[in-house]
N, C-alpha and C positions, 0 to 999 in steps of 0.2 A: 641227622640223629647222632650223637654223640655216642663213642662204642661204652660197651657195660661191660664191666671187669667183674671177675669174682674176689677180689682182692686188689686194691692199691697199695705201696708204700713209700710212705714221703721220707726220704734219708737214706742216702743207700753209701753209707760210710759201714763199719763194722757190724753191726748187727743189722744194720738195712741189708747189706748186701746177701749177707746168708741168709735174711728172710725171703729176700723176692726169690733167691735160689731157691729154699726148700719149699716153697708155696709152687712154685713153677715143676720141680723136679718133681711134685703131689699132681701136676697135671689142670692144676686152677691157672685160668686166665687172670695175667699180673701184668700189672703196670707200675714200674717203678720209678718216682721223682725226685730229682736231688736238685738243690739250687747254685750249686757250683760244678766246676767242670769235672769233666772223669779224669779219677787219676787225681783232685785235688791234694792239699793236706791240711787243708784252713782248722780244720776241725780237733778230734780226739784222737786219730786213727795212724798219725806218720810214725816219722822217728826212725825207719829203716829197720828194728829190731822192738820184738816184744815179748819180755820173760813167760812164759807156762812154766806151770809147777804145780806136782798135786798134793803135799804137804802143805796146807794153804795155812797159815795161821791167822787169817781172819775171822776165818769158821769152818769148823769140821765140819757140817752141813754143804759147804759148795764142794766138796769132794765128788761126791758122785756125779754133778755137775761137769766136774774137770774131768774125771774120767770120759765121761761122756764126747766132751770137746775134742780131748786127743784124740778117741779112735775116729772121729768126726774131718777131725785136721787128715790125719793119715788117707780117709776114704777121699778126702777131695785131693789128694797128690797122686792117687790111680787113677781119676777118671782124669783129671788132667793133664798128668804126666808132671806135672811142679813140683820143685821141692819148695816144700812152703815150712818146714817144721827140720828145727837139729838138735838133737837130743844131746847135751852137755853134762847134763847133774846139773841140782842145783847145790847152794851154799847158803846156809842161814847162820849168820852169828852174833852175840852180843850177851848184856850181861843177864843173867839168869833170874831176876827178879823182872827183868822187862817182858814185851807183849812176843816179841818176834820169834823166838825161838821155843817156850813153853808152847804159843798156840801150834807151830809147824808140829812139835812133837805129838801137842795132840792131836792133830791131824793123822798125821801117820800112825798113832798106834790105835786109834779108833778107825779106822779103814784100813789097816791090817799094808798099809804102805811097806815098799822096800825104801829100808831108810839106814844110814849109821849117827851114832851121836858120839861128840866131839866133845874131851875137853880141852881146857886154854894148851897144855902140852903140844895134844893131836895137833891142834889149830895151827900152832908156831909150827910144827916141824913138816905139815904139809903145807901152807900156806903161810912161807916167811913174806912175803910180798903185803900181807897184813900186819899193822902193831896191832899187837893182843893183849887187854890186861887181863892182871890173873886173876882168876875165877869165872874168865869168859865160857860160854859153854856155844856149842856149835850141832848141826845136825845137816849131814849130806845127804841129798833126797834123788833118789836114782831117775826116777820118772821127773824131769825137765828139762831145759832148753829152751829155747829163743824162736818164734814166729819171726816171719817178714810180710807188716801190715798191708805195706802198698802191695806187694804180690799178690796175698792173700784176698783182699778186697777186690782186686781187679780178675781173679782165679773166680771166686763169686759170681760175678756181676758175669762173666763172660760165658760162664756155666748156666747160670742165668736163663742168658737170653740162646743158649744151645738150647735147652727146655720149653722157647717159645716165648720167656719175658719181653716185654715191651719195656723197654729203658727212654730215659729222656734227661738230658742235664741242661744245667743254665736255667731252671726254672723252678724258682720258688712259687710254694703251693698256700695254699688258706683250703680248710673245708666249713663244713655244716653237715646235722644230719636233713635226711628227708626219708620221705616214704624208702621203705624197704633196705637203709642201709645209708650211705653218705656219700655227699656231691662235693667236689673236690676241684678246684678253680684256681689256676696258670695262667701265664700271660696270654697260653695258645689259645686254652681250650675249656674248657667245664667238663668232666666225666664224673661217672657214677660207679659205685661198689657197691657189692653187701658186706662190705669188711672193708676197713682200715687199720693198715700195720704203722704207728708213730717211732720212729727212730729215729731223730732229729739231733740228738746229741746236746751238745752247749743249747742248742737253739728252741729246746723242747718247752720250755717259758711260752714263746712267742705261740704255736701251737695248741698248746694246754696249759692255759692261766691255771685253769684247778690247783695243777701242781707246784705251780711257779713258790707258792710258798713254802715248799719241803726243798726247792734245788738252789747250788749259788755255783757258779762260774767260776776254775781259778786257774789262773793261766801259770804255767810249767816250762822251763825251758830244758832242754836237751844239751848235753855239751860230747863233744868228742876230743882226747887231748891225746898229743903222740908224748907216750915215757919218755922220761930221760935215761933208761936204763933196762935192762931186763926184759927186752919185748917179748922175749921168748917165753917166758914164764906167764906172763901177759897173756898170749896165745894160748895158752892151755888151761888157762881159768876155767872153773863151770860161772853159769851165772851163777850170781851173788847180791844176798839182800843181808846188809850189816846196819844193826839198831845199835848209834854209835850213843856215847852217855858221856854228855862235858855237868863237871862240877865248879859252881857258879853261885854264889849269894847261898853258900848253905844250903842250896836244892839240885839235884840234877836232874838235867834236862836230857831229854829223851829224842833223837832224830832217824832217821828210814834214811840208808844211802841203800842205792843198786848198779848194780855194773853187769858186763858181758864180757865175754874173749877180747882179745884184742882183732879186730879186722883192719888187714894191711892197706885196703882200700878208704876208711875212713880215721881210725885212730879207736881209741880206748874210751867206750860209751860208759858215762855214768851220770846221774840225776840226783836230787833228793829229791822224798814224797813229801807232798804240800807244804812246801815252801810260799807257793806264788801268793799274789793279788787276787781279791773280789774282780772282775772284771764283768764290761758288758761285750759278749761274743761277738757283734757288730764293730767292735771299736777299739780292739785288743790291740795291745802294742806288740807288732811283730818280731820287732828287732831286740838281741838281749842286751841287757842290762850291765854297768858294772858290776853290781852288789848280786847279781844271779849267778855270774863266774865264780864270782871270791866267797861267795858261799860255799861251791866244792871245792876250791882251792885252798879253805881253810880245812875242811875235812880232808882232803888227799894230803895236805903237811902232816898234819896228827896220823893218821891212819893210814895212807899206801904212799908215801913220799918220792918211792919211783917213779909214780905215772903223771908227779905235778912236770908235766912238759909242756909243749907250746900246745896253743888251741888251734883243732883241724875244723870243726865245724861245730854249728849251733843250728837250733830250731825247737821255734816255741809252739806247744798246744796246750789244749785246754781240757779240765777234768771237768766234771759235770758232778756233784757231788750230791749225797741224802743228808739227812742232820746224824744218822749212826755209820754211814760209810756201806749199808751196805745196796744194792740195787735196787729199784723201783719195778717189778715187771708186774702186770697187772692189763683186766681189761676194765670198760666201761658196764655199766648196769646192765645193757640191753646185750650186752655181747658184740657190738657193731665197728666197736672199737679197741682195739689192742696197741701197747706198746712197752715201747721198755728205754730206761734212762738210767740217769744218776749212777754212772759205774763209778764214781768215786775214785779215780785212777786205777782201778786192777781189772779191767773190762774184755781188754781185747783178746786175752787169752780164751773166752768164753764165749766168742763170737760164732763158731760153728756150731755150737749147741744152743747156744738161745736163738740163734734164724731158726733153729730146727722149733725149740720150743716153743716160738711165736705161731710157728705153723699151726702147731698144735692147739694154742691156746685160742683159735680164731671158732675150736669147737668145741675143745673141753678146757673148763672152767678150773678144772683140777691140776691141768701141767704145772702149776707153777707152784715152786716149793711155798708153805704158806709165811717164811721168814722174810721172803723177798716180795710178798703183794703191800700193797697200796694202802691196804686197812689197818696194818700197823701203826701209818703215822699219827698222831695225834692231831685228831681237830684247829687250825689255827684260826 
């Protein structure tokens, strides 16, 4: 007889991980299944470093959310001893007609945030290490700092199974429902739930067609480069998200760069957001590209010209995205089945609050803000 769980879930990258944790840490028999090994980074979840910040300007609504995740981060660095979370400040700047900085502000002044606001002056003379044009405006957000994903995932996952989880890698899953809940089929084994948690990440297509027509795939590379100058200054950066504006055919154009401190051990972390490829997750080109470099290499000439130095490392992952950017969390009709997707690139910092919240949602229908359910998207 195959054992009965009260809860399976398939994905135990970023928000699998904190769900099998807070379903197990609630005292429910969990079984958690990933199809790649522990410790991967195929997925959404690497990178070495990932921005939290509670001045969100995508939506003042995920504030309490973020709220939420920090002291969430915090409680899993006392039971585990880890430091998983480093409180920097954050830095938002750019030009004041754009999205990045009006929405952080209203973030912060709708949640009563500790925050200061910057103009192009402040900007230059605390942060010469940036070209600023004038009229930039900026706003420094006291509550953020930088996660360490793979720490945190495997801080999860090891807490986890302290709680009784039953883990398992190297094994992709398929389900169905049946009587009383849903059967769930590995290369080992067939087990049963009365709950299923979907976390699957890029791969959540292959699991739930339903949705497969709200989500697209786009692959992101990571770059890390050592200054040519200034490393000091480098090193004491807060993160930083700069909505940079090139003037071109009469129109300007609008781009998301982000960075972090300099760390000695790897070089000076910076990205743009959704740059990448449509991609199929199966078949992603791992290795980076030329035109993926010299895309920040064209923004660090314009904008921070000290840090365009040699390249220390690269590594590419994948966004999971909605048609409005912002998350998919939701359950099924019967309640049998819950999951969460589509973070759109800004996910991982939410990761110990939405395991928590998935926990929740496996009984009440209501955890989930109603901006971020399922029934928003339009019929296709």
């Amino acid at each position: 007889m195959p054992e009965t769980f009260d809860a399976i879930v398939i994905g135990l990258g970023a928000h699998g991980s904190a769900a099998v944790y807070h379903l197990a840490k609630r005292g429910l028999r969990v079984l958690g299944l990933e199809r790649f090994d522990r410790g991967h980074t195929l997925g959404s979840s690497g990178g070495l470093s990932r921005i939290i910040r509670l001045s969100y300007y995508e939506h003042p609504d995920y504030v309490p959310l973020l709220r939420r995740a920090w002291d969430l981060w915090r409680e899993l660095e006392r039971e585990s001893g880890e430091t998983l979370l480093v409180q920097t400040g954050g830095l938002y700047l750019g030009p004041p007609e754009g999205a990045l900085v009006p929405g952080a502000l209203l973030s912060a002044r709708t949640h009563g945030l500790v925050h200061e606001e910057l103009d192009a002056t402040d900007l230059r003379r605390r942060y010469p290490l940036f070209r600023i044009e004038d009229g930039w405006i900026g706003i420094r957000d006291e509550q953020a700092g930088w996660l360490a994903p793979e720490r945190c995932i495997e801080t999860h996952l090891r807490l986890a199974e302290r709680h009784g989880a039953t883990l398992r890698f190297g094994e992709p899953a398929r389900w169905t429902r049946d009587a009383g809940g849903v059967r769930v089929t590995t290369v080992s084994d067939t087990q049963h739930a009365e709950r299923l948690v979907l976390t699957a990440g890029a791969w959540m297509p292959e699991l739930m067609p339903e949705l497969a027509p709200h989500l697209w795939v786009e692959r992101n590379v990571l770059f890390w480069f050592e200054p040519r100058e200034r490393v000091v200054e480098f090193a004491r950066l807060p993160v930083w998200i700069m909505e940079d504006v090139q003037h071109g055919d009469g129109f300007p154009a609008y781009r998301m760069y982000y960075g972090f401190p300099y760390d000695a051990a790897h070089g000076l972390k910076l990205a743009g957001l959704h740059f990448g490829d449509h991609v199929d997750p199966n078949v992603v080109e791992r290795e980076p590209r030329a035109i993926d470099e010299e895309r920040l290499r064209a923004f660090m000439r314009r904008r921070i010209p000290a840090a365009d130095g040699e390249t220390r490392l690269a590594k590419v992952c994948m966004y999971t995205n909605s048609p409005d950017g912002h998350f998919i969390i939701d359950r099924d009709g019967d309640g049998s089945v819950v999951y969460a997707s589509a973070c759109s690139g800004h996910g991982f910092k939410f990761a110990s609050a939405i395991g928590e919240l998935l926990a929740r949602l496996i009984r009440d229908e209501s955890a989930v803000p109603p901006f971020l359910r399922a029934r928003r998207l339009a019929p296709v």
